[in-house]
C-alpha positions in Angstrom: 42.5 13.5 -22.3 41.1 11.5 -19.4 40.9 7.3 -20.6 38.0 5.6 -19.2 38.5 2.5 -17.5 35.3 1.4 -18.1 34.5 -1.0 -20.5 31.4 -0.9 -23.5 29.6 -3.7 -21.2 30.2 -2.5 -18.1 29.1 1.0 -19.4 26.0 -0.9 -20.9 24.8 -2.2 -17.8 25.1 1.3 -16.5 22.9 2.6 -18.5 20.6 -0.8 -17.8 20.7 0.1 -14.5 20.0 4.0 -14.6 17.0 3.5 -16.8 14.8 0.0 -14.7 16.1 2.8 -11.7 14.4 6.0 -13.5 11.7 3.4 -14.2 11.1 1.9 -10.9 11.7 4.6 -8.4 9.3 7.1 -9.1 6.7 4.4 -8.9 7.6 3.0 -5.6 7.4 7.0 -4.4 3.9 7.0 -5.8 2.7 4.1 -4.0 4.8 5.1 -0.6 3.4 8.7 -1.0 -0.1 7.0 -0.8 -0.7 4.7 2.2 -0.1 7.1 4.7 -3.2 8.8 3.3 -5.0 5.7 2.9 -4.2 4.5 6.6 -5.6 8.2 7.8 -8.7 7.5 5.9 -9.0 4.4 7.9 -8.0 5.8 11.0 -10.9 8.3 10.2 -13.6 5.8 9.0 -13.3 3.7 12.3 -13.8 7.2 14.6 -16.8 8.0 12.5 -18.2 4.0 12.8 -17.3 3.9 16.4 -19.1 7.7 16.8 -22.1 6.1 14.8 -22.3 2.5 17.2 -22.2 4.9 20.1 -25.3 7.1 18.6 -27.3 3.7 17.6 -27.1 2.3 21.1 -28.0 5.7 22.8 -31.2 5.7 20.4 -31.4 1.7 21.0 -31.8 2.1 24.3 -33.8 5.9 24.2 -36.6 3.7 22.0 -36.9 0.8 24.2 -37.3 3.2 27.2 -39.9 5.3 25.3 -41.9 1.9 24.4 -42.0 1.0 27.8 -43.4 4.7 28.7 -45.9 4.3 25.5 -45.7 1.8 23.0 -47.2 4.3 19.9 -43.6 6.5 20.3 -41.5 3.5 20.3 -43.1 2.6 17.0 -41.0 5.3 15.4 -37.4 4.4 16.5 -37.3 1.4 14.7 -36.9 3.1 11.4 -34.2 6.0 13.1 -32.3 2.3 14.6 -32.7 0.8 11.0 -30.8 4.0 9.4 -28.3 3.9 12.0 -27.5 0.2 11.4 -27.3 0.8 7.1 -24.6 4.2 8.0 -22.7 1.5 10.1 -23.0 -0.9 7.1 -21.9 1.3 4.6 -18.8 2.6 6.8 -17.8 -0.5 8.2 -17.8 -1.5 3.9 -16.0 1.6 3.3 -13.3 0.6 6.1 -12.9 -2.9 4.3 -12.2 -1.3 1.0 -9.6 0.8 2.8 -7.8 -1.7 4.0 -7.6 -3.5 0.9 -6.2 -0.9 -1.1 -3.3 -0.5 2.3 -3.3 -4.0 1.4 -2.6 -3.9 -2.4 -0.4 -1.1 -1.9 2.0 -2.8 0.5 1.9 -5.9 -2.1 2.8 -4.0 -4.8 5.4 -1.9 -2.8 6.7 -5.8 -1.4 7.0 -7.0 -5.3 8.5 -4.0 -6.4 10.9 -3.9 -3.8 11.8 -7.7 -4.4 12.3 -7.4 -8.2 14.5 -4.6 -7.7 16.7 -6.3 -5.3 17.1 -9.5 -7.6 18.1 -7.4 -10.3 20.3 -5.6 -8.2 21.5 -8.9 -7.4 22.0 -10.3 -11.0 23.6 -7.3 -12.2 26.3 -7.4 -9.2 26.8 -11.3 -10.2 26.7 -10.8 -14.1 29.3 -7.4 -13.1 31.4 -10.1 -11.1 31.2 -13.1 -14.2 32.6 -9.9 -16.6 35.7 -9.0 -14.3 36.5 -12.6 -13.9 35.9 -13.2 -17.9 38.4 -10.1 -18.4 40.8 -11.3 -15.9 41.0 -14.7 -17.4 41.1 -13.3 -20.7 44.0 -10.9 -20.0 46.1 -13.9 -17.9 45.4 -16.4 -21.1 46.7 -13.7 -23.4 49.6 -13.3 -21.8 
């Protein structure tokens, strides 16, 4: 028969451990499975605003060529430059929310990372009070 050399409390915060780790790791694989896809979705959203800044100035500066020419067809790419300049609005609010949720994310991630290693970090002192308890208890009772 194999003896374990493991005490009840050590064996305890085994368990302790195994479950806040079954707890906490797939959650920190969620959020680390999801920024790279949120920083490609910003890496998209600033091609498609910078695409849309270049389109408004070429149709800024096609309507102020066509007013000089005649001043009834510049009349209609005001409304075109206004439509341009609400897209870039949107997208550039769109980018903004991005980066808030990379933001979040990488909080969250930070916390959850910190918490685990100051558990980690109690559990390795509370493991090293228990051995020193037992070794004082087995040299007292000597």
């Amino acid at each position: 028969a194999v003896v374990s050399t493991q005490s009840t409390g050590e064996q305890n915060w085994d368990e302790e451990d195994a479950e806040f780790e079954s707890k906490w790791r797939p959650k920190c694989k969620e959020e680390e499975k999801k920024t790279p896809q949120l920083y490609e979705r910003n890496r998209q959203l600033r091609l498609e605003l910078q695409m849309l800044y270049k389109q408004a100035d070429t149709v800024i500066s096609h309507a102020q060529a066509m007013k000089a020419v005649d001043d009834r067809k510049g009349m209609a790419f005001p409304s075109i430059k206004n439509n341009l300049r609400i897209n870039l609005q949107k997208l550039q609010a769109e980018v903004t929310e991005q980066r808030k949720r990379v933001a979040t994310a990488n909080i969250k991630y930070e916390a959850e990372k910190s918490n685990r290693e100051a558990v980690e970090k109690e559990v390795k002192q509370l493991r090293q009070e228990l051995i020193n308890s037992k070794i004082s208890s087995s040299v007292s009772g000597r």
